[in-house]
C-alpha angles and dihedrals in degrees: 000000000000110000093244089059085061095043084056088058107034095149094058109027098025087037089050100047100044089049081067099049113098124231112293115250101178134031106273089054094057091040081056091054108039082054089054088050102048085048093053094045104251092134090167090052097046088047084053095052093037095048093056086047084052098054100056088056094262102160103200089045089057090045085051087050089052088050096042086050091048094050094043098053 
């Protein structure tokens, strides 16, 4: 299956398969989930993953941060 066919079903084949991930213990990890998040739609969930990430000077956590402000709003 294509990548844009599971764009197009992110609440059946996205949801499923982060449902399986284990709890991210490194930054990439985190980075992963907080993608899947912000594609299914748990922007709460995605800000919370991205500001600890923040926090710790992670630069591409703080640009996903900017771009997650700027669709939610």
């Amino acid at each position: 299956m294509s990548w844009a066919m599971a764009a197009t079903h992110p609440r059946t084949l996205l949801g499923a398969a982060w449902a399986m991930l284990p709890p991210a213990a490194d930054a990439q990890g985190q980075h992963l989930q907080a993608h899947a998040a912000r594609l299914l739609g748990d922007y709460q969930r995605a800000r919370r993953l991205w500001e600890g990430l923040a926090q710790s000077g992670d630069g591409e956590a703080l640009e996903q941060l900017a771009q997650l402000a700027l669709r939610v709003s």
